[in-house]
C-alpha positions as CSV (number, residue, x, y, z in Angstrom):
1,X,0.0,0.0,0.0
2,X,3.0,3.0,-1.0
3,X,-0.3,4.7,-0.3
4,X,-1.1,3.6,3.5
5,X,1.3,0.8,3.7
6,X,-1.1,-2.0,5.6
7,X,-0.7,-3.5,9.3
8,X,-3.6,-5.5,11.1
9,X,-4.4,-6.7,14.3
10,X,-4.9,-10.0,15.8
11,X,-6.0,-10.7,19.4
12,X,-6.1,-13.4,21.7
13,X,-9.0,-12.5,24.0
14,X,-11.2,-15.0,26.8
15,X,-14.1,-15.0,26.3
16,X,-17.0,-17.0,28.3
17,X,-18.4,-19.4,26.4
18,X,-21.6,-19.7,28.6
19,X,-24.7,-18.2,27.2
20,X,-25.9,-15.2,28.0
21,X,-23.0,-14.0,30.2
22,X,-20.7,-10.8,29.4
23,X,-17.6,-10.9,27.3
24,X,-15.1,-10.7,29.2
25,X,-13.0,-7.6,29.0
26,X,-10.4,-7.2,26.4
27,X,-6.8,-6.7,27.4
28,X,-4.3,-3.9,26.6
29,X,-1.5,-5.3,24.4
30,X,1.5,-3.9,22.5
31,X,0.8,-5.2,19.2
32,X,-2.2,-7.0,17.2
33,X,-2.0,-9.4,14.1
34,X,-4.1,-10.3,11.9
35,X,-4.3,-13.8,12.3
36,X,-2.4,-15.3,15.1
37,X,-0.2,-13.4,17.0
38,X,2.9,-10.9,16.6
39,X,6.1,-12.0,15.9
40,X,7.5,-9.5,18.1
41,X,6.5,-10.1,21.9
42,X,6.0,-7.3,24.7
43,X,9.8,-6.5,25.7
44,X,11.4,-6.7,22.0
45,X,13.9,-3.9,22.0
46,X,13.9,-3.8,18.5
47,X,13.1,-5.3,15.1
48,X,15.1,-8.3,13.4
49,X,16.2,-6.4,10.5
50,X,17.2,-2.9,12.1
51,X,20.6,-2.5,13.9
52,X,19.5,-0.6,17.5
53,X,23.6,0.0,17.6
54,X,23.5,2.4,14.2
55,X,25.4,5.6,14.6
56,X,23.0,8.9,13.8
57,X,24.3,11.8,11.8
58,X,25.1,12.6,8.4
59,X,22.8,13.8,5.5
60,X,21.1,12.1,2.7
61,X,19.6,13.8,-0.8
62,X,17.0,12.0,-2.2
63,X,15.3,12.8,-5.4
64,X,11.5,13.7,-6.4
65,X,10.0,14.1,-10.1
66,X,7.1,17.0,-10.9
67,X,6.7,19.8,-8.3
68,X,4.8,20.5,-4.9
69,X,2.6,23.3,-3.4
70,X,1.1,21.8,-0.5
71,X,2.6,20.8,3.1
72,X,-0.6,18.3,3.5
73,X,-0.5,15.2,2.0
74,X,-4.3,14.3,2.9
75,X,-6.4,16.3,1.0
76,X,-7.1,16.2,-2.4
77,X,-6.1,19.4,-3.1
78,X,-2.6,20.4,-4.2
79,X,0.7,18.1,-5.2
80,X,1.8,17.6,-1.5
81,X,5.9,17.7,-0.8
82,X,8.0,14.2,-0.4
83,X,8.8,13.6,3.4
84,X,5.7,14.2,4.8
85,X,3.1,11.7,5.7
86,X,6.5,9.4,6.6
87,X,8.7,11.3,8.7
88,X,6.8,14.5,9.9
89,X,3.3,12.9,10.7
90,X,2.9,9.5,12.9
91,X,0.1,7.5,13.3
92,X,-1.6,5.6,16.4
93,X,0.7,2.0,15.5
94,X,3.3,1.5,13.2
95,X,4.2,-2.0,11.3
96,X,7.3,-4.6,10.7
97,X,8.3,-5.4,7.6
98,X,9.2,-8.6,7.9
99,X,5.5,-10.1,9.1
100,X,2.7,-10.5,6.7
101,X,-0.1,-8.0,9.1
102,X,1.4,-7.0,12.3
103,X,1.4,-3.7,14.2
104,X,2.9,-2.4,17.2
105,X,2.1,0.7,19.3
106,X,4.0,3.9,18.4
107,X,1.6,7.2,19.4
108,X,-1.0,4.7,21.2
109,X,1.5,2.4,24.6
110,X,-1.5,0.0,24.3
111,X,-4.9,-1.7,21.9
112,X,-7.5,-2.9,22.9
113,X,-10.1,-5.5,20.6
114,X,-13.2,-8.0,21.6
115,X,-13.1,-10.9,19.7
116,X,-15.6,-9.8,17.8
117,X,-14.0,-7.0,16.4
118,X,-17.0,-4.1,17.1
119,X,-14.8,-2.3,18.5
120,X,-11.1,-0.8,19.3
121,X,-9.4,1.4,21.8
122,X,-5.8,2.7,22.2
123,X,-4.6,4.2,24.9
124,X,-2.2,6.9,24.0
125,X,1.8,7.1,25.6
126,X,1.9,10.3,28.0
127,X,5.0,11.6,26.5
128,X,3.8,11.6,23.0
129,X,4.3,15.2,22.0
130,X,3.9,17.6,19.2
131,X,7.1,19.6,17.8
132,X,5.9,22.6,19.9
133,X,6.0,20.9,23.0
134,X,2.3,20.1,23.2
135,X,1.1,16.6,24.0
136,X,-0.8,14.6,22.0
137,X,-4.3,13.8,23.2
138,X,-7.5,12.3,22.5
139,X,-9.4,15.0,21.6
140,X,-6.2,15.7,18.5
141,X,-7.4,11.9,17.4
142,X,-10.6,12.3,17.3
143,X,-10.4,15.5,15.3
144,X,-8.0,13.7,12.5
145,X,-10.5,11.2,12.3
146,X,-13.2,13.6,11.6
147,X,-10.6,15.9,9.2
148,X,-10.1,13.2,7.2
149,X,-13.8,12.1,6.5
150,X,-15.1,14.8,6.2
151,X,-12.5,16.7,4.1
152,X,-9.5,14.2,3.3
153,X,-8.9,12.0,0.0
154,X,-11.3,9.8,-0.9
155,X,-8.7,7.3,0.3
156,X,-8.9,8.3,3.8
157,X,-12.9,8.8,3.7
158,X,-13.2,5.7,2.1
159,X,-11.4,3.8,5.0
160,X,-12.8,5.3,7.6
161,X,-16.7,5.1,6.7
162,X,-17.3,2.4,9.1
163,X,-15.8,4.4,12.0
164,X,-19.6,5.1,13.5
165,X,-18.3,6.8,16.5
166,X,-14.9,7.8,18.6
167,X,-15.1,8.9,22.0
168,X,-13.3,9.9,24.9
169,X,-12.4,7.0,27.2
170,X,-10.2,7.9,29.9
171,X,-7.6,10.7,29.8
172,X,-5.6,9.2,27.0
173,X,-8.0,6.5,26.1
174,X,-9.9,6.5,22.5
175,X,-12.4,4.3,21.7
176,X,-14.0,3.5,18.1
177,X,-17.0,2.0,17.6
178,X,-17.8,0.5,13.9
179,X,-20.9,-0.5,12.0
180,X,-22.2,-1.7,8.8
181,X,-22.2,-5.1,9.0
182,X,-18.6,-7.5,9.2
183,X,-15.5,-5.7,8.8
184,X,-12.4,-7.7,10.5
185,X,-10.0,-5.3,9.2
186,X,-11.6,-2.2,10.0
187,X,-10.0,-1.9,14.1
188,X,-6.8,-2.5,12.5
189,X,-7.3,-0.2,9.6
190,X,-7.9,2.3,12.5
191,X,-4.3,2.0,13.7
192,X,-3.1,3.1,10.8
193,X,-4.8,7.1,11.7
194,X,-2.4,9.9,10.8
195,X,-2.8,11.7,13.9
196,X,-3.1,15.7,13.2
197,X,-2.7,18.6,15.9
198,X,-6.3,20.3,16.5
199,X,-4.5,22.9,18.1
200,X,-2.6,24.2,15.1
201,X,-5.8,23.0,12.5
202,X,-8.2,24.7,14.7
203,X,-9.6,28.2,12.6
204,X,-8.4,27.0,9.2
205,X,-9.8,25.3,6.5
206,X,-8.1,22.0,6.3
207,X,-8.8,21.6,2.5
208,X,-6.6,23.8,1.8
209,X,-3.1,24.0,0.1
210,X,-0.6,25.2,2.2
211,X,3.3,25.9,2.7
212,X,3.4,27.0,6.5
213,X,5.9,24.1,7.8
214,X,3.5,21.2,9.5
215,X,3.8,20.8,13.5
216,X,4.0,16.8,13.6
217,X,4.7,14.2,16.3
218,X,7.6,12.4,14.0
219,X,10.9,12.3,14.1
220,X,12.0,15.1,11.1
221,X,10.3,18.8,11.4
222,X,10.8,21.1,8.2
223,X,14.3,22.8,8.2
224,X,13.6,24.6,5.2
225,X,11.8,24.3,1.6
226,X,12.3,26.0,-1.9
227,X,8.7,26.1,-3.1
228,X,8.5,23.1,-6.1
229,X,11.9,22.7,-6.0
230,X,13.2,21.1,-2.9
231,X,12.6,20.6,1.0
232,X,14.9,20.0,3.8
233,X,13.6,17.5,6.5
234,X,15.8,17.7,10.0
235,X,15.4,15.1,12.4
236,X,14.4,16.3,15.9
237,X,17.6,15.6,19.0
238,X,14.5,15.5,21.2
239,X,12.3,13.1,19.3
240,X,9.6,11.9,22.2
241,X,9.9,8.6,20.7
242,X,13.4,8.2,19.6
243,X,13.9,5.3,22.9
244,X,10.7,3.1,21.6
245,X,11.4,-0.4,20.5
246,X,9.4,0.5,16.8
247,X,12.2,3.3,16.6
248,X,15.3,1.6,17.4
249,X,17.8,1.8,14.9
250,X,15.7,3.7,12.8
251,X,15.3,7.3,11.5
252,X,19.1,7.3,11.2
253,X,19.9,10.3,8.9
254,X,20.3,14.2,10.7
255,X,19.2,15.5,7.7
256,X,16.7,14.7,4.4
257,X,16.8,17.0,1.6
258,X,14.5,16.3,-1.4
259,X,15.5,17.9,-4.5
260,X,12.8,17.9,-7.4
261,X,13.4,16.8,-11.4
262,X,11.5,17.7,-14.5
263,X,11.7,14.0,-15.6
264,X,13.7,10.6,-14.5
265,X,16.2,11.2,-17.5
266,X,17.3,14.5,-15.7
267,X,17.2,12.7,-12.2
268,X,19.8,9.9,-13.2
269,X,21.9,12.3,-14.9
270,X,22.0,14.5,-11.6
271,X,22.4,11.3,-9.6
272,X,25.5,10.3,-12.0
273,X,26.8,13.4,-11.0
274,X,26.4,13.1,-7.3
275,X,23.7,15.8,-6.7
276,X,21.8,13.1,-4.3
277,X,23.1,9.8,-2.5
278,X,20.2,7.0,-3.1
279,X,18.1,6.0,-6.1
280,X,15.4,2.9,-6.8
281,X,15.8,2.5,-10.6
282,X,12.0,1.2,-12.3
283,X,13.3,1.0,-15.9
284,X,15.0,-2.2,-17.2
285,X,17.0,-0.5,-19.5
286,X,18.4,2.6,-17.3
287,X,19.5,-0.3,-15.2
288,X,21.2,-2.3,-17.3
289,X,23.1,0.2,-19.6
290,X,22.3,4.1,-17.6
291,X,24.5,4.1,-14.8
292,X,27.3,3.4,-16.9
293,X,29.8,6.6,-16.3
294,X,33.2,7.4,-14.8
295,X,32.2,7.6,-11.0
296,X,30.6,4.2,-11.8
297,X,34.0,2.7,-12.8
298,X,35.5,3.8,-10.0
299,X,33.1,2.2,-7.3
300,X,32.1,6.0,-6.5
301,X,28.5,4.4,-6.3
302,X,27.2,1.0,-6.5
303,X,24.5,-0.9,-8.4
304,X,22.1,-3.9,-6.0
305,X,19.6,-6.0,-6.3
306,X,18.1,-6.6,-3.5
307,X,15.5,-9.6,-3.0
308,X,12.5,-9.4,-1.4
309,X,9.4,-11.5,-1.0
310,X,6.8,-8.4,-1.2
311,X,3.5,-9.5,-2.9
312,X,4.3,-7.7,-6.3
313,X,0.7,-6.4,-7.4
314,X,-0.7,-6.4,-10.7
315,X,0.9,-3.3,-13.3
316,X,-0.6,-3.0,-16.8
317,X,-2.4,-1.1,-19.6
318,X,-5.9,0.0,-17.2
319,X,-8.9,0.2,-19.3
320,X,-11.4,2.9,-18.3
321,X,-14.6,1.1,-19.2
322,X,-16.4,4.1,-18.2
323,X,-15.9,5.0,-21.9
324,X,-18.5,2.7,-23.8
325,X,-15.8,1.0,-26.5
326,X,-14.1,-0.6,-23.6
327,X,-17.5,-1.8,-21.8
328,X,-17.1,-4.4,-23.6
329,X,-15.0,-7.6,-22.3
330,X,-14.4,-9.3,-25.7
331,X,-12.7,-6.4,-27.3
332,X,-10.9,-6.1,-23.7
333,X,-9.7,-9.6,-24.9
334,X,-9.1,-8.7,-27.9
335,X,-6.6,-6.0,-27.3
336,X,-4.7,-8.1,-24.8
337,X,-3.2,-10.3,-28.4
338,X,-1.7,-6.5,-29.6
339,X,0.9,-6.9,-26.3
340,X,3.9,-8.4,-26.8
341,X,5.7,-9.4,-23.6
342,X,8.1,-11.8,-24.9
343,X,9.2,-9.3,-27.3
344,X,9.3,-6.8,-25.1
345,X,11.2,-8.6,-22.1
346,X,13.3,-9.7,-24.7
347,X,14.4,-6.4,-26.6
348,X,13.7,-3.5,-24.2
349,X,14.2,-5.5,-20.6
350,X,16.8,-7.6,-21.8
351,X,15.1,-10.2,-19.9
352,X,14.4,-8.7,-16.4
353,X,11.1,-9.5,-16.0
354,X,8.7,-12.0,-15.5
355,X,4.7,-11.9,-16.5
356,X,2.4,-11.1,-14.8
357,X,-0.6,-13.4,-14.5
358,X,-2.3,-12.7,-11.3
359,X,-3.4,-9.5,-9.5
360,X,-1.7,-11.3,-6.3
361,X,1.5,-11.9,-7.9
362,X,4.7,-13.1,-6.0
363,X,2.4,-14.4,-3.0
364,X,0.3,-17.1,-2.2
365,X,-2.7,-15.4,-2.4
366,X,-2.2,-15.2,-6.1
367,X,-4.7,-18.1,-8.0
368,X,-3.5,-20.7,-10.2
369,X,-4.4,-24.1,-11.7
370,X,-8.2,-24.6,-11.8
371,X,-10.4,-23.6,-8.3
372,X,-10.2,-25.6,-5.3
373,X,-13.1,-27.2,-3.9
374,X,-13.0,-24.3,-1.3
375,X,-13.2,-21.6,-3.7
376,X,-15.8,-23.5,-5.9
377,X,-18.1,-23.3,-2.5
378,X,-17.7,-19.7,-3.1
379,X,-17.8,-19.2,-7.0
380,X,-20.7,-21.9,-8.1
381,X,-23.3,-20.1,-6.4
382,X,-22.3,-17.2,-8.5
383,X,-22.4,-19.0,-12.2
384,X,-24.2,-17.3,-14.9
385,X,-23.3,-13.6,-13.2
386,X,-19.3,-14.2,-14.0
387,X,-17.2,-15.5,-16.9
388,X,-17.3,-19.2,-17.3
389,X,-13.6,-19.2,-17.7
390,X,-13.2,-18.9,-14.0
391,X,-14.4,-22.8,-13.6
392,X,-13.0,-24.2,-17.1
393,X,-9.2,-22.4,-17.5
394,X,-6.3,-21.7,-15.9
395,X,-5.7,-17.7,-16.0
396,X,-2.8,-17.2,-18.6
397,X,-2.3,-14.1,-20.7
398,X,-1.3,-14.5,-24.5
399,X,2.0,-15.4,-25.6
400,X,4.6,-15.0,-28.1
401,X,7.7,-16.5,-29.0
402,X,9.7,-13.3,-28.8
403,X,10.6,-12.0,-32.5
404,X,7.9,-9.7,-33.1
405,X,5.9,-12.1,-35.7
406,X,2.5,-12.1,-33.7
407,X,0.6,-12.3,-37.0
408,X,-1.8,-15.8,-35.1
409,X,-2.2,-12.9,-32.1
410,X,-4.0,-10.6,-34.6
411,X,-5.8,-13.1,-36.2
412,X,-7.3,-14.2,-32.7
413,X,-7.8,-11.0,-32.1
414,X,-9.3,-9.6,-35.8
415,X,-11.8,-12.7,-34.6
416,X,-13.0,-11.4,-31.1
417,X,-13.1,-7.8,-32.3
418,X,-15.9,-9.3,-34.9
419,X,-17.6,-10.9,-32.6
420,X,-17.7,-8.0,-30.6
421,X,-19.3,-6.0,-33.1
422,X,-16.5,-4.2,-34.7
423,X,-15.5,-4.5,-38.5
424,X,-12.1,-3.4,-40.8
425,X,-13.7,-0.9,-43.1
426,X,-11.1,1.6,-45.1
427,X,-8.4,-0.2,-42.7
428,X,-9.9,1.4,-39.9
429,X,-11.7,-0.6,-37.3
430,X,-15.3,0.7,-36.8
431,X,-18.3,-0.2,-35.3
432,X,-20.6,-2.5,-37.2
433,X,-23.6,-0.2,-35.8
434,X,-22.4,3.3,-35.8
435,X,-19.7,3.3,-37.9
436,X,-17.4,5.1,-35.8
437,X,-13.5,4.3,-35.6
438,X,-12.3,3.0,-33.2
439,X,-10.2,5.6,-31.6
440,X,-8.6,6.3,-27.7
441,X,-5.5,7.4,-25.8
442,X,-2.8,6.1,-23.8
443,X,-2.1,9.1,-20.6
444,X,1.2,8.3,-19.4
445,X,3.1,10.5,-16.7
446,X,6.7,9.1,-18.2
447,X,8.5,9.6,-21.7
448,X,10.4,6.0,-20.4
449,X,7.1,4.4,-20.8
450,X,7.0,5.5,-24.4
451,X,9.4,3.1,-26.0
452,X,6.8,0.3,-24.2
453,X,3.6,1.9,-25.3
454,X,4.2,2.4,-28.7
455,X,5.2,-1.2,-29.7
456,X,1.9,-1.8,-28.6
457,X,0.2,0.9,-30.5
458,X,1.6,-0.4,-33.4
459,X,0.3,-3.5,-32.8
460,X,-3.3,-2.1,-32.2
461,X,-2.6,-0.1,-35.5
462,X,-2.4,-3.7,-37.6
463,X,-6.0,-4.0,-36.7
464,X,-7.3,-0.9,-37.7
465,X,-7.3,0.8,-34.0
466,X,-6.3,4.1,-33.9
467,X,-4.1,4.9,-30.4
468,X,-2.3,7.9,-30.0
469,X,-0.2,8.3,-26.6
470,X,0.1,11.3,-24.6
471,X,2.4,12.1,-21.8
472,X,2.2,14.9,-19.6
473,X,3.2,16.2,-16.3
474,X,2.6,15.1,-13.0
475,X,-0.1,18.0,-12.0
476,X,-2.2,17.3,-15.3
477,X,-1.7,13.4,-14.3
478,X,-3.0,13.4,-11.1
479,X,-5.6,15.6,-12.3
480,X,-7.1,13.8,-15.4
481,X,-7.1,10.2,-13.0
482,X,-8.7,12.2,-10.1
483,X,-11.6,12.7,-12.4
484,X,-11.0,9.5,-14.5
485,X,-10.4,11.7,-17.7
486,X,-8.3,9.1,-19.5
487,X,-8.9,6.3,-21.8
488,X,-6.0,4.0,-21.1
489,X,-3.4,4.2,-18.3
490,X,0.0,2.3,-17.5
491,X,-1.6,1.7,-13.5
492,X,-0.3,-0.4,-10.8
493,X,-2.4,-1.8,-8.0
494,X,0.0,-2.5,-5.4
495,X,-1.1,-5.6,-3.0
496,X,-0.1,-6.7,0.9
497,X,-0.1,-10.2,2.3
498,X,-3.2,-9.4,3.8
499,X,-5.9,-7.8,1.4
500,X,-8.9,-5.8,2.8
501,X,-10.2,-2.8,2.5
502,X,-8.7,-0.9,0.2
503,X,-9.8,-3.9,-2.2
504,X,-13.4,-1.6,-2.1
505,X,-11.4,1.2,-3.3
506,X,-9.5,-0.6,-6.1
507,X,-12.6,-2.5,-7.3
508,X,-15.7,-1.3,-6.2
509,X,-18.9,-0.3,-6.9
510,X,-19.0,2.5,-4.2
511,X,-15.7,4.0,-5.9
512,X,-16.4,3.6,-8.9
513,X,-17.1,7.3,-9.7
514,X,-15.7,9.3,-6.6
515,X,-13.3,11.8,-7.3
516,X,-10.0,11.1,-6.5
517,X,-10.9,7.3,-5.9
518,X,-8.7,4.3,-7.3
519,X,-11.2,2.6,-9.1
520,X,-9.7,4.0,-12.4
521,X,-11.0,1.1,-14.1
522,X,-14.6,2.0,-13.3
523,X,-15.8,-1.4,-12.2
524,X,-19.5,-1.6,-10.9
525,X,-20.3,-5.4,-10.2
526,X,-22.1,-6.2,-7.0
527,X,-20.9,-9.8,-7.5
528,X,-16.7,-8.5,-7.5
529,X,-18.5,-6.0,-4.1
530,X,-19.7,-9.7,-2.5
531,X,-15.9,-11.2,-3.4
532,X,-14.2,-8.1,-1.8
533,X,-16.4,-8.1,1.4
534,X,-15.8,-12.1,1.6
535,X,-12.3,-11.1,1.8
536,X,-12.9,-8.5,4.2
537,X,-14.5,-10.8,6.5
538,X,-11.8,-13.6,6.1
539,X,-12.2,-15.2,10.0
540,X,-8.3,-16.6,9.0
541,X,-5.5,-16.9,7.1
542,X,-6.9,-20.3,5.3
543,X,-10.1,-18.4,4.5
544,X,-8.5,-15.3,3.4
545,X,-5.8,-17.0,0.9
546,X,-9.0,-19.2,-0.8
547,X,-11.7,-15.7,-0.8
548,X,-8.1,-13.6,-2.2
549,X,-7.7,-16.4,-5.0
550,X,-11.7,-16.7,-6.3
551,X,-11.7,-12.3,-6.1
552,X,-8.1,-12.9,-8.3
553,X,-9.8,-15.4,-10.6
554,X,-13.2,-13.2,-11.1
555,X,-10.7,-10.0,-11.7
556,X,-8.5,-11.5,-14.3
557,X,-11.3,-13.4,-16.3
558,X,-13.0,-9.9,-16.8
559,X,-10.1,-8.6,-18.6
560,X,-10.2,-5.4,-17.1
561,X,-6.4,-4.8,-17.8
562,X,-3.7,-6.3,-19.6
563,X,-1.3,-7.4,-17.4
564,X,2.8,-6.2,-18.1
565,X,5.4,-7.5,-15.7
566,X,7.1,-7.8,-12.3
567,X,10.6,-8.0,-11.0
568,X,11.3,-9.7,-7.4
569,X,13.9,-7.8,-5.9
570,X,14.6,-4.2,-5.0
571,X,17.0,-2.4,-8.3
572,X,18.7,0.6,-5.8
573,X,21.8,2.7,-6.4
574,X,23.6,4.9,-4.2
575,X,27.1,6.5,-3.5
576,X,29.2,4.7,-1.0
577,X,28.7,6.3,1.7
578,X,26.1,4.0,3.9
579,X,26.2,1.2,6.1
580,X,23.1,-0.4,6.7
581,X,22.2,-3.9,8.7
582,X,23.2,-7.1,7.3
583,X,19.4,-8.8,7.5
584,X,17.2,-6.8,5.1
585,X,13.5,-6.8,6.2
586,X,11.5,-9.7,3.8
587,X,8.7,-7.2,3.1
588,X,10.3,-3.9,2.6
589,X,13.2,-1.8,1.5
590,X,14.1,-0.9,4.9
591,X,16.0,2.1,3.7
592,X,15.1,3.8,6.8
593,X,17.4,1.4,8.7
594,X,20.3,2.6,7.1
595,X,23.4,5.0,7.6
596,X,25.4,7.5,7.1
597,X,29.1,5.2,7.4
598,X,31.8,8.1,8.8
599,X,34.1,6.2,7.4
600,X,32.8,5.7,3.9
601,X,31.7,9.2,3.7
602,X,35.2,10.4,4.2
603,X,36.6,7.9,2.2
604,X,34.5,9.4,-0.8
605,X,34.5,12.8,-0.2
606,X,38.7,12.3,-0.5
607,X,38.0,10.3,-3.8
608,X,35.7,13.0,-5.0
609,X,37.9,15.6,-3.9
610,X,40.9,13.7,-6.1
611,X,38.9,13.2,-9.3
612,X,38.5,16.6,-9.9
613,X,42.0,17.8,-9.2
């Protein structure tokens, strides 16, 4: 989720089983999971894969692409700056990475959950404090609760529907109460609550842009910004929480400076040239021929891969079947024959990649083979209302022998496009009713996805389908999706090991046409809404991994995307100057457990210092 990245919470609670008597109380723990219990037990001092001995100090530059105007990251409004919702604003728990749904307290000391999951509290650590000095209280929670639905993203309003009502419980004691039927995620969901200052929001209209420097509880405050072009993050000597165990060895860097690019092209260039430290590379091709310079050669800065078992999502070209030519699933189908992958890993990845063939990929909540016997106790009752693939095939999308010749593709295609209702007249494609061509456009916020894109257009071109692709910047981007003013994306729908809610905001009906929301695809089926909510509801892991695969299986068969590619490790570059732990996290990147190495640092400045004598 980089969006909310997802934690849940599990509780072991005693309850008495005889009828008609009480449940018994609920007791405060340090951490909740999803199913089961938390790796991580009451005393941990800190987590596996961060080092509690790392030294602090130093600076790090980090790079952004597009512009900012706006110091708050939850409102629709504005492009808000890098740095903030991560290191400047905390919420009530924090997660590992290396646990499929765990959380752990960071604002809140202590949760509270019944068994039957109506309900959670958190009780909120007494030294908890704002950058001015001000603690944080209950009444600050319940006002970012209400800030957020009522005048956050969609996102955030989204989640927090069920919320029915939070209340004062005790001095530092919060308690949410939830309706609306089942919702097993929704108390952990609740842990994940940027917490905002009423104190400072109080008088002002928190819809608003802004660039006054935020008042947060984390550990970096604003040192100093250049409007759209950079911002300076400093982290705090007396950080409340710097001693908790979620903290340890973590937050290492003094300082966090985010400079801003026109484009990725101009980004790697000023990262060849040492204008910022640390770099995640997404293109194939950068990576295997664009760092390629002098500095390179030297060992000034290093090229890794670095494996990881995150669930890898689903990326691909995103139909917007809002617009009527693509409410149809056959020419969907149809179009998926025009995408070379083969070709494409082959020529422009030079093999990097793998396809992707499930909306779970990389996990085991992913579908494959034919449906089990448990997910057929979900699907049958639903025949006739979803694709009979879904009982008769195993999900796989076309395929080509890699060298370009996809002539049977088109053919398969030229025959679903006619049975769709579409006909080659003039060597256009048009509709056999209307007459109208077949026309649409690819929105892309990259000029690297360009060399990807128009393979494909060319392909579409052979059968008579007119695509034109247009990239623009990041503003106009986020702009035309917030309002679903697009045709066809390149869209990613990143996954967890634990799937919920934000499944409703990817797929569902209710989203389908709110502003802002991430239903780009525009899907309203209340059969995929039933899926999602059985997914929701999963009681455990079993019944979550079998509800995850039948949703997967209904998804893919619907050919609401064409799927592209994944890659299972972490492609990151950075100048020598870090040390970081030697057990990497299984779910994340973990740069935040990383280091400025004195040593290192010095050692390169000298080498930098000689190259340009």
């Amino acid at each position: 989720m980089s969006q909310i990245r997802k934690f849940a919470f599990g509780l072991a609670v005693a309850v008495i089983p005889a009828v008609g008597l009480a449940q018994e109380a609920p007791k405060p723990v340090h951490g909740l999971a999803m199913h089961g219990s938390p790796k991580y037990g009451p005393d941990f001092k800190h987590f596996e894969y961060a080092n509690p001995n790392a030294p602090k100090g130093g600076s790090v530059r980090l790079s952004s692409i597009g512009t900012f105007d706006t110091f708050n990251p939850y409102t629709i409004k504005g492009v808000p700056a890098a740095g903030i919702g991560g290191f400047v604003y905390e919420t009530l728990m924090i997660g590992s990475e290396d646990e499929a749904f765990a959380e752990y307290g960071l604002l809140a000391e202590s949760a509270e959950m019944p068994e039957d999951r109506s309900w959670v509290a958190f009780t909120l650590r007494k030294e908890a404090r704002w950058h001015d000095g001000k603690p944080v209280t209950v009444e600050d929670v319940i006002f970012s609760l209400d800030a957020l639905k009522t005048k956050g993203r969609p996102f955030y309003r989204f989640y927090y529907r069920g919320v029915t009502k939070a209340e004062k419980a005790g001095e530092r004691r919060i308690k949410f109460t939830f309706g609306g039927g089942e919702n097993r995620e929704l108390p952990l969901i609740v842990g994940q609550l940027p917490i905002l200052p009423k104190h400072v929001w109080a008088g002002r209209d928190f819809s608003k842009t802004t660039l006054e420097p935020p008042i947060g509880s984390g550990p970096y405050e604003v040192k100093s910004f250049d409007a759209g072009r950079s911002i300076t993050l400093e982290r705090l000597k007396n950080y409340w929480g710097a001693n908790l165990p979620v903290k340890s060895g973590i937050n290492n860097f003094d300082e966090i400076r985010f400079d801003y690019y026109r484009d990725s092209t101009v980004a790697l260039e000023a990262f060849k040239s040492g204008e910022y430290d640390f770099r995640q590379e997404n293109t194939s091709k950068i990576w295997a021929t664009g760092y390629a310079s002098p500095a390179f050669k030297k060992g000034l800065y290093k090229k890794q891969n670095i494996r990881h078992e995150n669930p890898t999502g689903m990326q691909g070209f995103v139909f917007n079947t809002r617009k009527d030519f693509f409410k149809s699933a056959t020419l969907r189908k149809a179009f998926a024959y025009a995408f070379d992958f083969e070709w494409t890993n082959k020529n422009l990845f030079y093999g990097q990649y793998a396809r992707t063939k499930s909306f779970f990929s990389n996990s085991e909540l992913a579908s494959r083979g034919l449906p089990s016997p448990e997910e057929l106790k979900i699907l049958n009752p639903l025949k006739g209302k979803i694709p009979p693939e879904v009982f008769t095939q195993t999900y796989d999308p076309p395929g080509t022998d890699g060298t370009g010749r996809i002539r049977r593709n088109l053919r398969k295609a030229k025959n679903l496009l006619s049975q769709a209702g579409w006909i080659i007249k003039n060597k256009k494609l048009v509709s056999s009713k209307t007459g109208k061509p077949l026309e649409f456009e690819i929105l892309l916020i990259s000029p690297a996805f360009e060399r990807i894109v128009l393979p494909f257009v060319r392909n579409l071109k052979r059968l008579g389908v007119i695509a034109s692709v247009r990239t623009v910047d990041t503003a106009q981007y986020r702009k035309r999706l917030d309002t679903f003013d697009f045709d066809m994306i390149v869209g990613s729908f990143g996954q967890s090991l634990s799937p919920g809610n934000e499944q409703m905001s990817y797929w569902g009906s209710a989203a389908a046409e709110r502003t802002g929301g991430r239903n780009w695809i525009g899907i309203k089926d209340p059969v995929i809404d039933k899926l999602i909510d059985l997914v929701i509801a999963a009681p455990d892991r079993e019944a979550l991994i079998t509800r995850t695969r039948a949703l997967d299986r209904v998804l893919l068969w619907n050919h609401y995307i064409i799927p592209q590619w994944h890659i299972q490790s972490f492609r990151v570059a950075f100048w020598d100057k870090f040390g970081r732990p030697a057990k990497s996290p299984k779910y994340g990147l973990g740069f935040d457990t990383w280091w400025v190495d004195t040593n290192k640092a010095k050692a390169l400045s000298s080498k930098l210092t000689s190259t340009k004598k």
